[in-house]
DRENNUMAR-294607 format. One record per residue: residue number from 1; residue in one letter; chain; x, y, z of N, C-alpha, C in turn. Coordinates in Angstrom, 1 decimal. Layout:
<recs>
i->NUM, aa->A, ch->A, neast->X, nnorth->Y, nup->Z, caeast->X, canorth->Y, caup->Z, ceast->X, cnorth->Y, cup->Z $
...
</recs>
This chain:
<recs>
i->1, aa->X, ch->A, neast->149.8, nnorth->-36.2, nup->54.0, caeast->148.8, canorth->-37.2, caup->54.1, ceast->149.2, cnorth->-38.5, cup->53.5 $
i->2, aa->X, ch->A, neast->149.9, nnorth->-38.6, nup->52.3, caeast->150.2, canorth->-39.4, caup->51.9, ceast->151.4, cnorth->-40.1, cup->52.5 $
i->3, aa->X, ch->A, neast->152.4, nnorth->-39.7, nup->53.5, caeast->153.7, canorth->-40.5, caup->54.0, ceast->152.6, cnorth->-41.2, cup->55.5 $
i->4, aa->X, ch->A, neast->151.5, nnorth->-40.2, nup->56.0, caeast->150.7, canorth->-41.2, caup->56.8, ceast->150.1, cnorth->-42.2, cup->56.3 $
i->5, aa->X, ch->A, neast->149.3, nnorth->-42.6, nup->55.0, caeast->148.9, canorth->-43.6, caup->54.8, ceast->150.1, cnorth->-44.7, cup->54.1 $
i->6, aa->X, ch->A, neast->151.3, nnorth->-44.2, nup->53.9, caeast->152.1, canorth->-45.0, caup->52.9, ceast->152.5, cnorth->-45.9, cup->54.9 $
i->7, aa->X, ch->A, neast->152.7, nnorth->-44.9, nup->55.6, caeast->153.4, canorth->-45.4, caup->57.1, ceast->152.0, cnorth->-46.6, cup->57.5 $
i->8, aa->X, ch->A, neast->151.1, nnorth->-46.2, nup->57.6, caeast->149.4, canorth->-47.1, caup->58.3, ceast->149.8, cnorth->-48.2, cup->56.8 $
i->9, aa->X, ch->A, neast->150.2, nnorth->-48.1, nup->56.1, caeast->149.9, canorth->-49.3, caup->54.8, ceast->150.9, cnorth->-50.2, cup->55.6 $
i->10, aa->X, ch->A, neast->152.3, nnorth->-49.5, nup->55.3, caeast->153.7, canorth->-50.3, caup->56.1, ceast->153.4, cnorth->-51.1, cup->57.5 $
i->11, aa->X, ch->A, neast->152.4, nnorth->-50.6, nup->58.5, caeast->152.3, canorth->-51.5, caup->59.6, ceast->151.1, cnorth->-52.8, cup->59.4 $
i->12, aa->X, ch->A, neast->150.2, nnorth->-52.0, nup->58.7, caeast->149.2, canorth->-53.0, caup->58.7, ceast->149.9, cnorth->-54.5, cup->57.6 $
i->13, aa->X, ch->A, neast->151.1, nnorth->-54.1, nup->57.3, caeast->151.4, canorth->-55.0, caup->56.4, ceast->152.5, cnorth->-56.1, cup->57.5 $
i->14, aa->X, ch->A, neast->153.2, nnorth->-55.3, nup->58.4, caeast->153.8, canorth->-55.5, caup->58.9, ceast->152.8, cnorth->-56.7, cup->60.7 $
i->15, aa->X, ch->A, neast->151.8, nnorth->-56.0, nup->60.5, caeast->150.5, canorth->-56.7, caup->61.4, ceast->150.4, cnorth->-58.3, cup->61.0 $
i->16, aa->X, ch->A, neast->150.1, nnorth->-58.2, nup->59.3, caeast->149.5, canorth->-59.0, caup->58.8, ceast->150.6, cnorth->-60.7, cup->58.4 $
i->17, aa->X, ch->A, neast->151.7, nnorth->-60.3, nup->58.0, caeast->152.8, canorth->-61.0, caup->58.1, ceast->153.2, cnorth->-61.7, cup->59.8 $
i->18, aa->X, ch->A, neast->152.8, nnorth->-60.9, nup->61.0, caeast->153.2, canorth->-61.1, caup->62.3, ceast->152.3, cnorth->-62.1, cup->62.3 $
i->19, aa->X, ch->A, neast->151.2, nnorth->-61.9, nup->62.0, caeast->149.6, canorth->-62.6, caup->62.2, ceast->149.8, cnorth->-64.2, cup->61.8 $
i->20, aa->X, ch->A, neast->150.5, nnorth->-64.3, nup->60.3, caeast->150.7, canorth->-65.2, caup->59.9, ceast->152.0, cnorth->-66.3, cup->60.4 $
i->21, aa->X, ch->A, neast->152.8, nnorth->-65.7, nup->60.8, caeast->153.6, canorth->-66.4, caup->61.6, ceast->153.3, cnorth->-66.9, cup->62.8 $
i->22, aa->X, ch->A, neast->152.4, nnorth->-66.5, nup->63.5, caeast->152.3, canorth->-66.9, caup->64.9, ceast->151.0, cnorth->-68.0, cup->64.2 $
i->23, aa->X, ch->A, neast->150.3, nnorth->-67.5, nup->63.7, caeast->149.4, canorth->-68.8, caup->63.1, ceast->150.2, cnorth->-70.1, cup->62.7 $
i->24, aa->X, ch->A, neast->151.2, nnorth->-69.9, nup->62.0, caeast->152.1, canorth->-70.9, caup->61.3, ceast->152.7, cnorth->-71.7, cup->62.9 $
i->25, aa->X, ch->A, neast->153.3, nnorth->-70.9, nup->63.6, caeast->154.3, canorth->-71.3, caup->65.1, ceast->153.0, cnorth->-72.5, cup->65.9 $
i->26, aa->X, ch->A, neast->151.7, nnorth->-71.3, nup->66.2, caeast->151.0, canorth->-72.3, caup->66.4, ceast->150.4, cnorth->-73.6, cup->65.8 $
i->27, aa->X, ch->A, neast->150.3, nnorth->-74.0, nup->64.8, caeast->149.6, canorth->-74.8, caup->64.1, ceast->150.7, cnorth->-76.1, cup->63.6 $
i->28, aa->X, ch->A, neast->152.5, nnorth->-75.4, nup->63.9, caeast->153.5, canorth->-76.1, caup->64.1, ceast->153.3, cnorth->-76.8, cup->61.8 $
i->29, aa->X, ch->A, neast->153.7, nnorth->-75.4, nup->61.5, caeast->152.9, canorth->-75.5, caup->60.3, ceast->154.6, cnorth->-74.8, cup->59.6 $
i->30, aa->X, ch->A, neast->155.5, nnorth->-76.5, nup->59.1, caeast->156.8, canorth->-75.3, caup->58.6, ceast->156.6, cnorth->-74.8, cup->57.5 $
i->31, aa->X, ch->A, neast->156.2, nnorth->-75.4, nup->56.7, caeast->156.2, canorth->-74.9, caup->55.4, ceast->155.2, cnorth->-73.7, cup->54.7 $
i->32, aa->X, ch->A, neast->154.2, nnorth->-72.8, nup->56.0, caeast->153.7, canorth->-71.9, caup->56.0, ceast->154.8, cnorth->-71.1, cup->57.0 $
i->33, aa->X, ch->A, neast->155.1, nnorth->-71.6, nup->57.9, caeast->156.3, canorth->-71.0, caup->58.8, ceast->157.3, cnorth->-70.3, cup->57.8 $
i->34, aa->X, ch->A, neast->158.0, nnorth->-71.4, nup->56.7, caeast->158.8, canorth->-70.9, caup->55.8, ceast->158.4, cnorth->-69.6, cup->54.7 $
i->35, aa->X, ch->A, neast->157.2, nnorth->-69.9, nup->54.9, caeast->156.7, canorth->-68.9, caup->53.4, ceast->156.5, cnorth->-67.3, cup->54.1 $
i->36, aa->X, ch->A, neast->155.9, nnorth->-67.3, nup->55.7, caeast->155.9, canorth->-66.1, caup->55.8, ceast->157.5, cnorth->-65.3, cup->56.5 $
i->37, aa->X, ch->A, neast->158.4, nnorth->-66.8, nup->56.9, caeast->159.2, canorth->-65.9, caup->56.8, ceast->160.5, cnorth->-65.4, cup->55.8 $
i->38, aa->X, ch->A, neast->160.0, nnorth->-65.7, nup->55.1, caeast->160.8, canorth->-65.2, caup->53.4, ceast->159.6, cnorth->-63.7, cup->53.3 $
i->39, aa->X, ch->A, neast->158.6, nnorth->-63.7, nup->53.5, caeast->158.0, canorth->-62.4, caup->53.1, ceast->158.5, cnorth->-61.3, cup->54.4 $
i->40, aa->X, ch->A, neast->158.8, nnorth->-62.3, nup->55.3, caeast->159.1, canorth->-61.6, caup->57.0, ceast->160.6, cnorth->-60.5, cup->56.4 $
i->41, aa->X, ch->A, neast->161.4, nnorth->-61.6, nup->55.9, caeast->163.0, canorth->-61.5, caup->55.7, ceast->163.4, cnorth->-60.1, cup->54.3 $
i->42, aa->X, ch->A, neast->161.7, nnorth->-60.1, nup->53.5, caeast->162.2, canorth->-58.6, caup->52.9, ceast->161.6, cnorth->-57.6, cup->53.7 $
i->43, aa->X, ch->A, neast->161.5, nnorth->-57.5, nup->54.5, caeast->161.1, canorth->-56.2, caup->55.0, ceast->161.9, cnorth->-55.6, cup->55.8 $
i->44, aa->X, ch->A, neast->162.1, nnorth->-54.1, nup->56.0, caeast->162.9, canorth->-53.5, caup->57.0, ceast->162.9, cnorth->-54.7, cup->58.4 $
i->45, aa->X, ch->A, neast->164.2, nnorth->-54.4, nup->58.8, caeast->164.6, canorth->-54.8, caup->59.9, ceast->164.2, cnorth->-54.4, cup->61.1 $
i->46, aa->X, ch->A, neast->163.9, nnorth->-53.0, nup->61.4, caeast->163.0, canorth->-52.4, caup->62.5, ceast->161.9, cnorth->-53.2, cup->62.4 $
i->47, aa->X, ch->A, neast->161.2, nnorth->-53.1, nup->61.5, caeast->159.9, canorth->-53.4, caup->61.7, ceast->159.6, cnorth->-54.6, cup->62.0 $
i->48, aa->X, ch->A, neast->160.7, nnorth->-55.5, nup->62.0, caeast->159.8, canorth->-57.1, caup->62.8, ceast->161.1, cnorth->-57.3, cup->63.9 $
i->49, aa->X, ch->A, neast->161.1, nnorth->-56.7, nup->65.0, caeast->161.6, canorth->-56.9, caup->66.1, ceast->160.4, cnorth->-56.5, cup->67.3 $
i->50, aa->X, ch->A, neast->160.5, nnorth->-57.3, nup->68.2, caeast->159.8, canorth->-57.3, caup->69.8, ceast->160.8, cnorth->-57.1, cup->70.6 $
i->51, aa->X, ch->A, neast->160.0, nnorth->-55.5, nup->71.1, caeast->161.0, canorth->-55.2, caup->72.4, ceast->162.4, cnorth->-54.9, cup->71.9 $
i->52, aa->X, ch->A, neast->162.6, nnorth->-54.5, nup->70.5, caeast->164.3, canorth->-54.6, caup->70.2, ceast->164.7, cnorth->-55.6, cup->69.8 $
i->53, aa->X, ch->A, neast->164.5, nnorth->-56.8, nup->69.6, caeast->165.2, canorth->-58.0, caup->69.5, ceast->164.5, cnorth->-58.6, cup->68.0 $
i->54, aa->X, ch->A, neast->165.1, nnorth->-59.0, nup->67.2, caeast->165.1, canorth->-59.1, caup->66.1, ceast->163.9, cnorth->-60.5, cup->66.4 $
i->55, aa->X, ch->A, neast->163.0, nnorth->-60.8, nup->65.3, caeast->162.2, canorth->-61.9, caup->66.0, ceast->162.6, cnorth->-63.0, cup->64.7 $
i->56, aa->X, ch->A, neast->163.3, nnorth->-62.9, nup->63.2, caeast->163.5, canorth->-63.7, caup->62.3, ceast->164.4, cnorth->-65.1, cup->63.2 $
i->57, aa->X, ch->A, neast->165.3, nnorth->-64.6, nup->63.6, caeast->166.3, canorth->-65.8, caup->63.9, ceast->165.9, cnorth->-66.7, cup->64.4 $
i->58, aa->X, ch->A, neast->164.8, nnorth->-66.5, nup->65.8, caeast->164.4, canorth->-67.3, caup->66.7, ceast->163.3, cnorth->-68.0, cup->65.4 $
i->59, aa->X, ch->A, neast->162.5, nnorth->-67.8, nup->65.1, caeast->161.8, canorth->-68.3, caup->64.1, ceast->162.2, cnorth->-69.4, cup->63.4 $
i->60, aa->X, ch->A, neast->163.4, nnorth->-68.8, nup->62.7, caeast->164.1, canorth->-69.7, caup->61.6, ceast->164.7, cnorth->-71.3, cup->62.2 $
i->61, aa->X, ch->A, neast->165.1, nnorth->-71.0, nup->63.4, caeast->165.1, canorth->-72.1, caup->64.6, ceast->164.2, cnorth->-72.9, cup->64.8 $
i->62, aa->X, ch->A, neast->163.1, nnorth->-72.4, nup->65.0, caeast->161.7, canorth->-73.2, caup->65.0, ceast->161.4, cnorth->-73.9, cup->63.6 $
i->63, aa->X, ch->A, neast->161.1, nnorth->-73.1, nup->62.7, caeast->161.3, canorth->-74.0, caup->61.7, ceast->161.7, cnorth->-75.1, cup->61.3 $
i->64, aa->X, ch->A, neast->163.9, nnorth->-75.4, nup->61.5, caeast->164.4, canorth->-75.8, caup->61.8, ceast->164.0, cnorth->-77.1, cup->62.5 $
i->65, aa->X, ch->A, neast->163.6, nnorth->-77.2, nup->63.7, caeast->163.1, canorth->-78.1, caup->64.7, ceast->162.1, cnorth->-78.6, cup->63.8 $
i->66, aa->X, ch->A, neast->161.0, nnorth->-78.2, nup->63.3, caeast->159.8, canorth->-78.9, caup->62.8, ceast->160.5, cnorth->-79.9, cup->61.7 $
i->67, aa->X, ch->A, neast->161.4, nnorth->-78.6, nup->60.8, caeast->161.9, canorth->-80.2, caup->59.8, ceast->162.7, cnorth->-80.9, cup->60.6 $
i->68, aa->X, ch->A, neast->162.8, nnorth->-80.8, nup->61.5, caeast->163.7, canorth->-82.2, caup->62.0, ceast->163.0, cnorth->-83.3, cup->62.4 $
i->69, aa->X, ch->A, neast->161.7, nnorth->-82.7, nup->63.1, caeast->160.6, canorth->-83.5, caup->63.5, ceast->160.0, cnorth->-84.4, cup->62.8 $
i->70, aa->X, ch->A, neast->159.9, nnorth->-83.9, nup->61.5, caeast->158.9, canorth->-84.2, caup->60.2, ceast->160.0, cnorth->-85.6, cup->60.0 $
i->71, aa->X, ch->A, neast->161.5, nnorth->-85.0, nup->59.6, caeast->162.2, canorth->-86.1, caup->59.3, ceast->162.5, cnorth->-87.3, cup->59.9 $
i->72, aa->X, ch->A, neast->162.5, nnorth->-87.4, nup->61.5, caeast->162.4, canorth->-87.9, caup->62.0, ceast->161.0, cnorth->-88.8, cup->62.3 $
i->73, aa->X, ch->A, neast->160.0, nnorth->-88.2, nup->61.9, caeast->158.8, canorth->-89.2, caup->62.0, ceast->158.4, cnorth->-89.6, cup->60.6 $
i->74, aa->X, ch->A, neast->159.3, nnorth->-89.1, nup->59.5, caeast->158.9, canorth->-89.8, caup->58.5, ceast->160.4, cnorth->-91.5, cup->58.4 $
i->75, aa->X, ch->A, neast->161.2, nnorth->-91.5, nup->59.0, caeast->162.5, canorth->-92.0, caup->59.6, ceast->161.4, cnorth->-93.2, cup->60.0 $
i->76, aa->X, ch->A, neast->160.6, nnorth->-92.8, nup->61.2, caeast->160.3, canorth->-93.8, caup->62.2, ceast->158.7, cnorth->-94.8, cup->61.2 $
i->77, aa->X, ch->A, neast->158.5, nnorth->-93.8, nup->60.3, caeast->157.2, canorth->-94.6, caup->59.5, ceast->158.4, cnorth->-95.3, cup->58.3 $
i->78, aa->X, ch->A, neast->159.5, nnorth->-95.2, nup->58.4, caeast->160.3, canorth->-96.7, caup->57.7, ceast->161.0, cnorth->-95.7, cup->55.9 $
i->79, aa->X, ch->A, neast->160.4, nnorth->-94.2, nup->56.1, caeast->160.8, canorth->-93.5, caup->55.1, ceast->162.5, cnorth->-93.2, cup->54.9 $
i->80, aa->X, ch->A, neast->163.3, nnorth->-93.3, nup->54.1, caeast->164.9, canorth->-93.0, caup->54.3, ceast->165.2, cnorth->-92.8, cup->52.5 $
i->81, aa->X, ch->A, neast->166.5, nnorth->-92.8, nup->52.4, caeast->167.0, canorth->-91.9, caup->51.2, ceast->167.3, cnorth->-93.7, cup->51.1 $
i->82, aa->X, ch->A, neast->167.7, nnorth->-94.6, nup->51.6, caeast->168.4, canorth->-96.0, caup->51.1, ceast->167.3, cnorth->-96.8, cup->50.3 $
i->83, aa->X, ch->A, neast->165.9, nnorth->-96.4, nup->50.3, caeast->165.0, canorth->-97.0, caup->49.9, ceast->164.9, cnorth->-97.2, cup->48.5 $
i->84, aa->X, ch->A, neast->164.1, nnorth->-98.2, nup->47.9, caeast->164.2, canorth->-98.3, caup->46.3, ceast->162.6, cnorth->-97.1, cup->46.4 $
i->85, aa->X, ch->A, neast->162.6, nnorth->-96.6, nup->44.9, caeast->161.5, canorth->-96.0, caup->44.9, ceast->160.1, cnorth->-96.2, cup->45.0 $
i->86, aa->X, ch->A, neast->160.1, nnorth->-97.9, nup->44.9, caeast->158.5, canorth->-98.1, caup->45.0, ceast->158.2, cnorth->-98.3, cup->46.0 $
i->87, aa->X, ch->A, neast->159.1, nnorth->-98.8, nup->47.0, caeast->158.5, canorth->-99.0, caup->48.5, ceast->158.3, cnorth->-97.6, cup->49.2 $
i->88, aa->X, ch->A, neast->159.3, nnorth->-96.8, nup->48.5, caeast->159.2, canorth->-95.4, caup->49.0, ceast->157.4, cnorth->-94.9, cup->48.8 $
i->89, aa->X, ch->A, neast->157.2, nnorth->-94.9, nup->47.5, caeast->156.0, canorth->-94.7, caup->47.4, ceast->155.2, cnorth->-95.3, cup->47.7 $
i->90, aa->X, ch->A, neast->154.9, nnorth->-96.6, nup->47.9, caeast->153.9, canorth->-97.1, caup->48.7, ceast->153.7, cnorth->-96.7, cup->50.0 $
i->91, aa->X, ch->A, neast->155.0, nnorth->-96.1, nup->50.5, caeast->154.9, canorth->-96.4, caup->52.1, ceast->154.4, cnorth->-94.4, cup->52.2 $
i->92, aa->X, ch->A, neast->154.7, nnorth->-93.6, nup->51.3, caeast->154.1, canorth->-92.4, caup->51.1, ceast->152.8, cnorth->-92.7, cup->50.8 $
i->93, aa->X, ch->A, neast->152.1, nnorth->-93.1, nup->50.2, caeast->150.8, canorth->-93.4, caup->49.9, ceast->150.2, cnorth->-93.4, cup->51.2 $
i->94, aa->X, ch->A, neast->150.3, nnorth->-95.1, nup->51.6, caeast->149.8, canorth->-95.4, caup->53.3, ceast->149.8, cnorth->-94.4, cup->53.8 $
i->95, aa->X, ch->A, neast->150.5, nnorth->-93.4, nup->54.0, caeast->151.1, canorth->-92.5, caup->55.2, ceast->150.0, cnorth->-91.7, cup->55.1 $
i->96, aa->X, ch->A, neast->150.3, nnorth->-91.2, nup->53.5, caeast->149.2, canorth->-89.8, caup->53.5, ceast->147.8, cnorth->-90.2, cup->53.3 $
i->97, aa->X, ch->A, neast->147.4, nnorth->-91.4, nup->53.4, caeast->146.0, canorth->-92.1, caup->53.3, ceast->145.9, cnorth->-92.0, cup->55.1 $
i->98, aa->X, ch->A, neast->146.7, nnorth->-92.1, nup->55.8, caeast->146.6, canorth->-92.1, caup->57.3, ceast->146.4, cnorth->-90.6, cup->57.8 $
i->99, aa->X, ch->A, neast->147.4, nnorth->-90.0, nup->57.4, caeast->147.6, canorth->-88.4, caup->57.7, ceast->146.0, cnorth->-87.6, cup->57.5 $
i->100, aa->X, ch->A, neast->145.4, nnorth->-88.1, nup->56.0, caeast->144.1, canorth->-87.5, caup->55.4, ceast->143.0, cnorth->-87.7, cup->56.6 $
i->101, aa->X, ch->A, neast->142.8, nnorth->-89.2, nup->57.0, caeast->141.9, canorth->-89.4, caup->57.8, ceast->142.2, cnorth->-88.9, cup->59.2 $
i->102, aa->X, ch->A, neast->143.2, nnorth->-88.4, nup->60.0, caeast->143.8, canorth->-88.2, caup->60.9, ceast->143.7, cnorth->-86.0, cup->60.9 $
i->103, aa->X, ch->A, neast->142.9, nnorth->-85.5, nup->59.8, caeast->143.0, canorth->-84.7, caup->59.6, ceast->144.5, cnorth->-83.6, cup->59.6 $
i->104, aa->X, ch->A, neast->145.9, nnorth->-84.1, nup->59.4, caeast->147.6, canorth->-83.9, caup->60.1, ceast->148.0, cnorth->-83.3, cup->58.9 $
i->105, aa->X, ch->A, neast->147.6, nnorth->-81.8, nup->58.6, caeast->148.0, canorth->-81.2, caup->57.4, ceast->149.4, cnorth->-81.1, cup->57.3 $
i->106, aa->X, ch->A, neast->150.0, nnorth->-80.8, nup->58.4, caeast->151.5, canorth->-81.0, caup->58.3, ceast->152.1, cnorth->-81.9, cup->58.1 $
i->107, aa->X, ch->A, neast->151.6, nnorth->-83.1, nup->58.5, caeast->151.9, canorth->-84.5, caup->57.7, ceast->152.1, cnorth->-84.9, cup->56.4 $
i->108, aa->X, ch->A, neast->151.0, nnorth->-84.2, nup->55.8, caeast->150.4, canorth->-84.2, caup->54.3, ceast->151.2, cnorth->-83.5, cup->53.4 $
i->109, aa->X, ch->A, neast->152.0, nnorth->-82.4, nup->54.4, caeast->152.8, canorth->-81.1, caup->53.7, ceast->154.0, cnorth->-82.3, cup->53.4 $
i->110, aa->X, ch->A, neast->154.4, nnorth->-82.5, nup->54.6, caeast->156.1, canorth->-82.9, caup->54.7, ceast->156.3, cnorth->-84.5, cup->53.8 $
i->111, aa->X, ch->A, neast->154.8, nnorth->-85.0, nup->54.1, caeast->155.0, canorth->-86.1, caup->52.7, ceast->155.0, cnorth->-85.8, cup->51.2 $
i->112, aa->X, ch->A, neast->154.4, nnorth->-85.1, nup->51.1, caeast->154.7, canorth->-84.2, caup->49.6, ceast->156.1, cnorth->-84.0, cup->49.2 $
i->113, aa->X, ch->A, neast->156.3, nnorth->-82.8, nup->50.4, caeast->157.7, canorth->-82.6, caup->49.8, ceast->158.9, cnorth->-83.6, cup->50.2 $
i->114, aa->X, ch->A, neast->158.4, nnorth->-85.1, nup->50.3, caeast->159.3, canorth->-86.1, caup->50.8, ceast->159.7, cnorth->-86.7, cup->49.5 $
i->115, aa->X, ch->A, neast->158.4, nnorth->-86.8, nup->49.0, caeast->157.7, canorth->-87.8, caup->48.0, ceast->158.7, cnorth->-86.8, cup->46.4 $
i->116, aa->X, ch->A, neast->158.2, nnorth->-86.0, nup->46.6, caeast->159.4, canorth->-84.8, caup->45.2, ceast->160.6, cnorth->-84.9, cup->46.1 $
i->117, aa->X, ch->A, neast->161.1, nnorth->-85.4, nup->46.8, caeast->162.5, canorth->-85.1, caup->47.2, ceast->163.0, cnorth->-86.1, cup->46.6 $
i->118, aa->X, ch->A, neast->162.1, nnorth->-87.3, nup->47.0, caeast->162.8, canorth->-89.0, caup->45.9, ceast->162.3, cnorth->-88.9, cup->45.1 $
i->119, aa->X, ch->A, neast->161.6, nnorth->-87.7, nup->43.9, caeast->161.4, canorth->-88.2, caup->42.7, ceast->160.4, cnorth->-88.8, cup->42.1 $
i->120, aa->X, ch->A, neast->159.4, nnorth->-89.0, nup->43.5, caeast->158.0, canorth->-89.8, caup->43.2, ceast->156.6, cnorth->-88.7, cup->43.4 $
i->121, aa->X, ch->A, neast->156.6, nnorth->-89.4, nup->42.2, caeast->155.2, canorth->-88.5, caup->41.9, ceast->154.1, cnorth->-88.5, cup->43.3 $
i->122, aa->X, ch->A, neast->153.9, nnorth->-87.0, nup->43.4, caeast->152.8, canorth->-86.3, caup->45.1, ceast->151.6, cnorth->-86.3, cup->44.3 $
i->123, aa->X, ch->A, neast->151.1, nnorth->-86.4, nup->43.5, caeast->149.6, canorth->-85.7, caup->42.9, ceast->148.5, cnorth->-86.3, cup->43.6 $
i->124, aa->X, ch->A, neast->149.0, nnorth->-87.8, nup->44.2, caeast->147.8, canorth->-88.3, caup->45.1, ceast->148.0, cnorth->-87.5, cup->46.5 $
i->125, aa->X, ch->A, neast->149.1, nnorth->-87.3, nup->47.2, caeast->149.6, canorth->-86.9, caup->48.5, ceast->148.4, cnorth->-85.5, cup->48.1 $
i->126, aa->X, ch->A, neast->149.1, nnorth->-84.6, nup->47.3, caeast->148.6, canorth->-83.4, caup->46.9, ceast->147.4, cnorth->-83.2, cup->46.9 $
i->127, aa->X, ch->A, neast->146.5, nnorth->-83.7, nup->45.9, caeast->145.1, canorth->-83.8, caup->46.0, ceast->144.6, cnorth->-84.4, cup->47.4 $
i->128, aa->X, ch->A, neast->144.9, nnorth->-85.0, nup->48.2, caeast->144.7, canorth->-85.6, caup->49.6, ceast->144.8, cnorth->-84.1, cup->50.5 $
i->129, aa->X, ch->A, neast->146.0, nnorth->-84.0, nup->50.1, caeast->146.2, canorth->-82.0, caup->50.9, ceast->144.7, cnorth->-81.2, cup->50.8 $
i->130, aa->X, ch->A, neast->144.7, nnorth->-81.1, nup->49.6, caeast->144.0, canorth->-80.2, caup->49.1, ceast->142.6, cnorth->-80.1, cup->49.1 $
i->131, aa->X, ch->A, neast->142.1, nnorth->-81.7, nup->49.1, caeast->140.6, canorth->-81.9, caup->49.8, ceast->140.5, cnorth->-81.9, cup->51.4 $
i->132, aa->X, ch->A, neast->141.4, nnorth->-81.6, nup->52.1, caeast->141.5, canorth->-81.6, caup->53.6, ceast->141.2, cnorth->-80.5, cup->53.9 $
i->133, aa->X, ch->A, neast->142.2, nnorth->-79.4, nup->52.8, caeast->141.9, canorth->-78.2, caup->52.9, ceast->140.6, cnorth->-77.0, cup->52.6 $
i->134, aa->X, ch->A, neast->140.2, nnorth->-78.2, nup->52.0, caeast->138.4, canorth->-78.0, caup->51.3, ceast->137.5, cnorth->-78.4, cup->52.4 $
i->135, aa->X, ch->A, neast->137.8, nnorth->-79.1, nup->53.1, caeast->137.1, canorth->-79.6, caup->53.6, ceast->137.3, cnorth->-79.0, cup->55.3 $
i->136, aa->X, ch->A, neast->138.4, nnorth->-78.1, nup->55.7, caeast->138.2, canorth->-77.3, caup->56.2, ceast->137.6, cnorth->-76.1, cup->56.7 $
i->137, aa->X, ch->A, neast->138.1, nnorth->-75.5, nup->55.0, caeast->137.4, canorth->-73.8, caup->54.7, ceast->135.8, cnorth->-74.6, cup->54.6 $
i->138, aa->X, ch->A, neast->134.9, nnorth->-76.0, nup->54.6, caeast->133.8, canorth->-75.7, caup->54.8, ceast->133.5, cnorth->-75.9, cup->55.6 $
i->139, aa->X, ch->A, neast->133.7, nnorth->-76.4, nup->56.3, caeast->133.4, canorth->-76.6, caup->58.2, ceast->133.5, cnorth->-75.3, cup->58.2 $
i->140, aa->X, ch->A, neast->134.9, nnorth->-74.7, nup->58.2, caeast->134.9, canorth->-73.1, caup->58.6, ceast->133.5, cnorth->-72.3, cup->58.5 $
i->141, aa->X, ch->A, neast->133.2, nnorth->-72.5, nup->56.8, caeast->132.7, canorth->-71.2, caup->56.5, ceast->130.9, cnorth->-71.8, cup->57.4 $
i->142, aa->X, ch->A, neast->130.5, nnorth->-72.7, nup->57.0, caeast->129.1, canorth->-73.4, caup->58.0, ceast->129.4, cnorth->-73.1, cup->59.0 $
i->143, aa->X, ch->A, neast->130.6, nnorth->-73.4, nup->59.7, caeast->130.7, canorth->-72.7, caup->61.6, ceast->130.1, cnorth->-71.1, cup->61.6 $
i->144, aa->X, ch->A, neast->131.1, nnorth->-70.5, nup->60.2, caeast->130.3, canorth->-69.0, caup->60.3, ceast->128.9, cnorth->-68.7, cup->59.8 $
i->145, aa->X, ch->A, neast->128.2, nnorth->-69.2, nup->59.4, caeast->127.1, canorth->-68.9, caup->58.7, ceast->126.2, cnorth->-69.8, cup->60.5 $
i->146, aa->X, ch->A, neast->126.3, nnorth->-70.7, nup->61.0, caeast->125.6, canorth->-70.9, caup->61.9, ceast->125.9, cnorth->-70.1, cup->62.9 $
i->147, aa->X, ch->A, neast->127.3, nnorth->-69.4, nup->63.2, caeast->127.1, canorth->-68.2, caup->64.5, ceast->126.1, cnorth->-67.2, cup->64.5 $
i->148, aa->X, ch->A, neast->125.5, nnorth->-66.4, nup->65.1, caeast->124.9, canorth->-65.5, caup->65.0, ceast->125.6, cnorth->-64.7, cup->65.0 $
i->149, aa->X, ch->A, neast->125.4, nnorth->-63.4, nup->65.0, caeast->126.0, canorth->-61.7, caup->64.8, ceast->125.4, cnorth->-61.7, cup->65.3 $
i->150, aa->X, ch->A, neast->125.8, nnorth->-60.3, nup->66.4, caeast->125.1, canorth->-59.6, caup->66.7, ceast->125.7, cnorth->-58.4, cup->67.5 $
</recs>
């Protein structure tokens, strides 16, 4: 009884990690993309293949593409490594003041970790994240409290 429940533990875990990745792929979400696949990458190797085929690599590819994208559209909003640091931060600020009202959590993400890549203090980018993200889970949770059950 116990190698069946340790086996039903192993899949439902293995469910729950798949769950999160396709949420991340859709939502075009790297830096949740990145996190479940580091929890994807310790797990046996059978266990996250479709059809046989290993499903990490294609992943890690997509990822890939998103930071490219992010860099690229932080490139096109005037963002680059040749900048002095205050214009950097000003122009991080604007961004994630645009991103917040634009509801573009992935925007919010990749400015953050732009913003600590040059050195410049996120706490505003961050707290901007993080009331978006509040301000989600309550929409959410009122959307569920107005559905009915039944």
């Amino acid at each position: 009884l116990h190698g069946l429940v340790g086996e039903l533990c192993r899949h439902e875990e293995v469910q729950i990690v798949l769950a999160c990745l396709l949420q991340a792929v859709l939502n075009s979400d790297r830096v949740g993309l990145d996190t479940w696949l580091e929890q994807a990458e310790a797990m046996p190797f059978q266990d996250l293949s479709l059809a046989g085929e290993p499903i990490v690599e294609p992943l890690r590819m997509r990822m890939l593409e998103l930071q490219e994208r992010e860099r690229r559209a932080l490139e096109a909003h005037g963002i680059s490594d040749g900048m002095d640091s205050e214009s950097v931060a000003e122009r991080i600020w604007r961004l994630s003041l645009a991103a917040a009202e634009d509801n573009d959590e992935p925007m919010l993400e990749a400015l953050v970790l732009d913003a600590e890549g040059h050195g410049i203090d996120a706490s505003g980018a961050r707290l901007l994240l993080s009331e978006l993200r509040e301000r989600r889970a309550h929409a959410f949770s009122e959307e569920q409290r107005r559905t009915p059950t039944g």
